[in-house]
C-alpha positions in Angstrom: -2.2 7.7 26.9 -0.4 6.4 29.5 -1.4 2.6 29.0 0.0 3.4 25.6 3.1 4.4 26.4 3.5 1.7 29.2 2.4 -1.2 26.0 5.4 0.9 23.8 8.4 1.2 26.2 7.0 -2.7 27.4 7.4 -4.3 23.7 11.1 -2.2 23.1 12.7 -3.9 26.0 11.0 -7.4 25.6 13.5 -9.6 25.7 16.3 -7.6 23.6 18.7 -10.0 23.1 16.5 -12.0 20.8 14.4 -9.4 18.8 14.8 -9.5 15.0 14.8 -6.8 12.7 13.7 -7.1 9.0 14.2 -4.7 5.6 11.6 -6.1 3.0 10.7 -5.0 -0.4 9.0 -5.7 -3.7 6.4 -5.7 -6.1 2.6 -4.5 -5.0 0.0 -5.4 -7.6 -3.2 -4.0 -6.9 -6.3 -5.8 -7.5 -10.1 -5.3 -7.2 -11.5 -1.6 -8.2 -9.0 -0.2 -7.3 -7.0 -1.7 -10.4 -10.3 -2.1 -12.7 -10.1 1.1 -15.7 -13.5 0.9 -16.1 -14.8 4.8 -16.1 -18.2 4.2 -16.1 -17.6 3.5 -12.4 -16.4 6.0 -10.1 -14.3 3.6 -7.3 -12.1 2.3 -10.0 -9.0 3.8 -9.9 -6.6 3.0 -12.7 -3.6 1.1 -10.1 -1.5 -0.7 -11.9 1.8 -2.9 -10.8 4.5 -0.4 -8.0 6.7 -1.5 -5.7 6.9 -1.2 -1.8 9.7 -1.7 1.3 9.2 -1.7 4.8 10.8 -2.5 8.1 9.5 -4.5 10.6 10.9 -5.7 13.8 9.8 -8.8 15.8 9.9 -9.4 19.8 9.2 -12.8 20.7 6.7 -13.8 23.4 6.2 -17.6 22.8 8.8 -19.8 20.9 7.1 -19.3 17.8 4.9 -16.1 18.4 5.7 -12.5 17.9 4.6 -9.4 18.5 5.5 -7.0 15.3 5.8 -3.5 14.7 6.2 -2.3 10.9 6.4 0.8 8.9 6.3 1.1 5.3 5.8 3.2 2.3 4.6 1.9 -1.7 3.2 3.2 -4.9 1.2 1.6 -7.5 1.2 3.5 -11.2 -1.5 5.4 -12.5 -2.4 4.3 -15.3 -3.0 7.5 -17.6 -3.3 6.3 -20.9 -6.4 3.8 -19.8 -7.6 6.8 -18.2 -7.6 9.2 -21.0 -9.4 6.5 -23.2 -12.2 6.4 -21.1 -12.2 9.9 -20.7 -12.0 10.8 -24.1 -14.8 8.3 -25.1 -17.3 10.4 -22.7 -17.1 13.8 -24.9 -17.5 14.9 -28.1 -16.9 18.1 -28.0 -13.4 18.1 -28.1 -9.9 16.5 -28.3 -8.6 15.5 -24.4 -5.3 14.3 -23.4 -4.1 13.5 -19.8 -0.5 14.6 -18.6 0.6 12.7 -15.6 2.2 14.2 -12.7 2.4 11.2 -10.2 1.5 8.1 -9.2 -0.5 6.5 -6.2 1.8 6.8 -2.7 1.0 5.7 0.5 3.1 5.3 3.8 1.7 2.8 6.5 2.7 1.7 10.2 0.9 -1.3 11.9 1.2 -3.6 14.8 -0.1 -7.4 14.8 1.0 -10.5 16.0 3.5 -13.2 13.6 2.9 -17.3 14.3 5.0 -19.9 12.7 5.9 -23.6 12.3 9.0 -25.7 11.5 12.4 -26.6 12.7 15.1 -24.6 13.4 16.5 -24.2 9.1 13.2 -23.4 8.1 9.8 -21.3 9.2 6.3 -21.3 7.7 3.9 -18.7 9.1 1.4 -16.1 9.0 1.4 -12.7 10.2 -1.6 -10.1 10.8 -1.9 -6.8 11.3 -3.4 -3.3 11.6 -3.0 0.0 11.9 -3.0 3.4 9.9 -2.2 3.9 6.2 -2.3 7.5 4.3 -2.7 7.5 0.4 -1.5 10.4 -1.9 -3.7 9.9 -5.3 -2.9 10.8 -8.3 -2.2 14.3 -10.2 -2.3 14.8 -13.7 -3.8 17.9 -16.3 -6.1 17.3 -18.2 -6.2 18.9 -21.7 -8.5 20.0 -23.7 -8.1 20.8 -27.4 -11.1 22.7 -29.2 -11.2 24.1 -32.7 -10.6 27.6 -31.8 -8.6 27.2 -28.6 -7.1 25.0 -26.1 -7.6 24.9 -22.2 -6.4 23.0 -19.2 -7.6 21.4 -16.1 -4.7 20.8 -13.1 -6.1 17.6 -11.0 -4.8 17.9 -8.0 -3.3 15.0 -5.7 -5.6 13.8 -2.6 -4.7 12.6 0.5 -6.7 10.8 3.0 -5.5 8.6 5.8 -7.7 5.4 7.5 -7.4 2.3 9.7 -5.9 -0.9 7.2 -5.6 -4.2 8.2 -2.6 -6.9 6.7 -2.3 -10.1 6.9 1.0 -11.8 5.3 2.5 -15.6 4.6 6.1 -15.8 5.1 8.9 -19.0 4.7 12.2 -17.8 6.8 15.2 -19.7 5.9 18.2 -19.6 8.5 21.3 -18.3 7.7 23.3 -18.2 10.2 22.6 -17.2 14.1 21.7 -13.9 13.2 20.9 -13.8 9.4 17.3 -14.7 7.8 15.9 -14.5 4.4 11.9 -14.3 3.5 9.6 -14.9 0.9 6.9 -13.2 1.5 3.1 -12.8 0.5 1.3 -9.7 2.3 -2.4 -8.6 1.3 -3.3 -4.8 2.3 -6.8 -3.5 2.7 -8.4 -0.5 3.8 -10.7 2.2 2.4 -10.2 6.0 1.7 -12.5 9.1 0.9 -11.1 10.4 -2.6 -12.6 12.4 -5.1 -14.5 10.5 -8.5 -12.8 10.0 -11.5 -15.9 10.2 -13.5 -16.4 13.9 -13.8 -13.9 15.5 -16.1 -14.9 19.6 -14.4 -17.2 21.2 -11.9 -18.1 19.9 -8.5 -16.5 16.3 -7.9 -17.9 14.4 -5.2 -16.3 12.1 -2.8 -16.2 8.5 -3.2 -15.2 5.3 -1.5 -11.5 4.5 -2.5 -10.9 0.2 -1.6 -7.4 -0.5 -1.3 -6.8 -3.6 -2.2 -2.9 -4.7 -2.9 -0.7 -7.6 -2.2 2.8 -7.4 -1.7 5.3 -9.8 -3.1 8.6 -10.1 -1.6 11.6 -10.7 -0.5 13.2 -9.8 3.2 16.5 -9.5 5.0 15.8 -10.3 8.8 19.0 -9.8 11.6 18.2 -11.5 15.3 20.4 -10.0 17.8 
């Protein structure tokens, strides 16, 4: 613990006059199973296009090398209506409908290290990362219409949190002295224990959740 805190206090007064703050946000479009709405499956998850923002802050140790520190939170949609399709297409016994509550959340912090190349208008990089993420699934109701009555099921959000790793290609344009702007491409990964979707009541099991997001953006970076 006390290394820790000797690596933390060490990187917040690294050179001070030349670290760089940054405020980034955009669009996060999932990919992999964790977009795919294939029921049949239980680690596909229904994510569809959210959004994200972040702040990270830079301390220089080479010319062209950082050490970074950033925090974030993003959500990606649940996609209810694929959802209910696939649902519905697995009983017969009655009429089901899904009402959704919320989306996917999650909230992340990581530290990694930033390289780059170019002159002094323009900088091509790559950054990566890790650290811990925590997801918030999904909750919706699920209803169930029969011929002589109707019931309903309340599917509770989840929340899990794991290691994720980052990595991220950046151009920084100069400004001025102090100001920056970035386009940014960030991939997430990481995987979390959620429930299935595959079993509409009773028992649901756990199941490997794969994270897997990039993160298209923009930034706002200030060098003191």
């Amino acid at each position: 613990m006390r290394i820790f805190s000797t690596l933390l206090f060490f990187l917040f007064t690294l050179n001070l006059s030349a670290q760089s703050i940054w405020i980034k946000g955009g669009i996060g479009l999932p990919s992999g199973s964790y977009s795919n709405s294939n029921i049949q499956k239980s680690d596909n998850r229904f994510a569809q296009s959210g959004y994200f923002y972040a702040l990270q802050v830079d301390y220089p140790v080479l010319k062209k090398t950082s050490v970074i520190m950033q925090a974030g939170q993003a959500s990606q949609r649940f996609d209810a209506s694929a959802f209910e399709a696939g649902m519905a297409a697995q009983t017969t016994q009655n009429t089901l409908s899904i009402q959704k509550i919320s989306d996917y959340q999650s909230s992340y912090a990581l530290a990694g290290i930033r390289l780059g190349i170019g002159d002094k208008r323009i900088l091509y990089g790559v950054q990566a990362s890790f650290g811990f993420m925590q997801l918030r699934t999904p909750a919706y109701i699920i209803q169930h219409t029969y011929p002589s009555n109707t019931g309903y099921e309340w599917v509770e959000a989840h929340q899990d949190m794991t290691v994720a790793f980052a990595w991220e290609l950046f151009v920084n344009y100069k400004i001025n002295s102090h100001l920056f702007l970035q386009v940014q491409l960030e991939h997430f990964n990481a995987t979390f224990q959620v429930p299935s979707t595959t079993y509409i009541s009773g028992n649901v099991p756990t199941v490997d959740l794969q994270l897997d997001v990039y993160q298209a953006g923009i930034g706002l970076g200030y060098r003191f």
